[in-house]
C-alpha positions as CSV (number, residue, x, y, z in Angstrom):
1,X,137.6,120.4,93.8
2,X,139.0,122.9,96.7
3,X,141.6,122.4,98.8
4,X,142.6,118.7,98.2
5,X,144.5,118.5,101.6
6,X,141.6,117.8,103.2
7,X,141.8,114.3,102.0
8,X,145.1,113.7,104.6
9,X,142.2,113.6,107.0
10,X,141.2,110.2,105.8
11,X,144.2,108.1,105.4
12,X,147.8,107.7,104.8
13,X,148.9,109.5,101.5
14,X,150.0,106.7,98.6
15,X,150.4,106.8,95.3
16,X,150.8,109.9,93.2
17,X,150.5,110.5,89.6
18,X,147.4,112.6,88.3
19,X,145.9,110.9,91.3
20,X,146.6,110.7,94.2
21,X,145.8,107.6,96.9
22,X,144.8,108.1,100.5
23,X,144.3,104.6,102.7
24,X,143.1,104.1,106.3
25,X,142.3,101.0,107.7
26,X,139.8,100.6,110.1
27,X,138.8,97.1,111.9
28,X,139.3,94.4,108.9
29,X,137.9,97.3,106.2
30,X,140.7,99.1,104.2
31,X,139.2,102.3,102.5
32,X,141.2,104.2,99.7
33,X,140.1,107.8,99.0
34,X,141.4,109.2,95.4
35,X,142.1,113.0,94.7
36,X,142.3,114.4,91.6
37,X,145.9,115.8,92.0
38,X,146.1,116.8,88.4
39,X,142.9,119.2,88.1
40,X,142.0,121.8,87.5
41,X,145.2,121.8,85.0
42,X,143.7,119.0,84.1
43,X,139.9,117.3,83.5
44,X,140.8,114.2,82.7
45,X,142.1,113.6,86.5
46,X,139.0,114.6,88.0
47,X,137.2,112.2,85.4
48,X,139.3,109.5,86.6
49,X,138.5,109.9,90.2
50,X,135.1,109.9,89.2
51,X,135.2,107.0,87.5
52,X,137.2,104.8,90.3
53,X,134.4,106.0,93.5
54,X,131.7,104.1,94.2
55,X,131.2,107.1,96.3
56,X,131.9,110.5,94.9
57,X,132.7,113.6,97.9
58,X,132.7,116.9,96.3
59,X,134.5,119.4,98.5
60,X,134.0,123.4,97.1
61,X,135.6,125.5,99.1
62,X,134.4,128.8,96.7
């Protein structure tokens, strides 16, 4: 929810859209992070994002 380029910490960027797709691989395990890259213009991003984890990070910055 702060600063979403924290998340180029994790990965390679991908996709973009109101999402956006970070992916690192790591031994045989390929982990995608999502962003919200549409919020706070936009909830239903951040809804998404929520939707997709099967963990959710929030990072506040304020």
């Amino acid at each position: 929810m702060g600063k979403q380029d924290i998340a180029t910490e994790f990965g390679k960027k991908g996709t973009v859209t109101d999402l956006s797709l970070y992916d690192r691989k790591e031994s045989d395990v390929i982990k995608t992070w999502v962003t919200p890259s549409g919020f706070p213009d936009k909830i239903q991003p951040l809804l998404q994002a929520i939707n997709l984890a099967e963990y959710v990070i929030f990072h506040v910055d304020k």
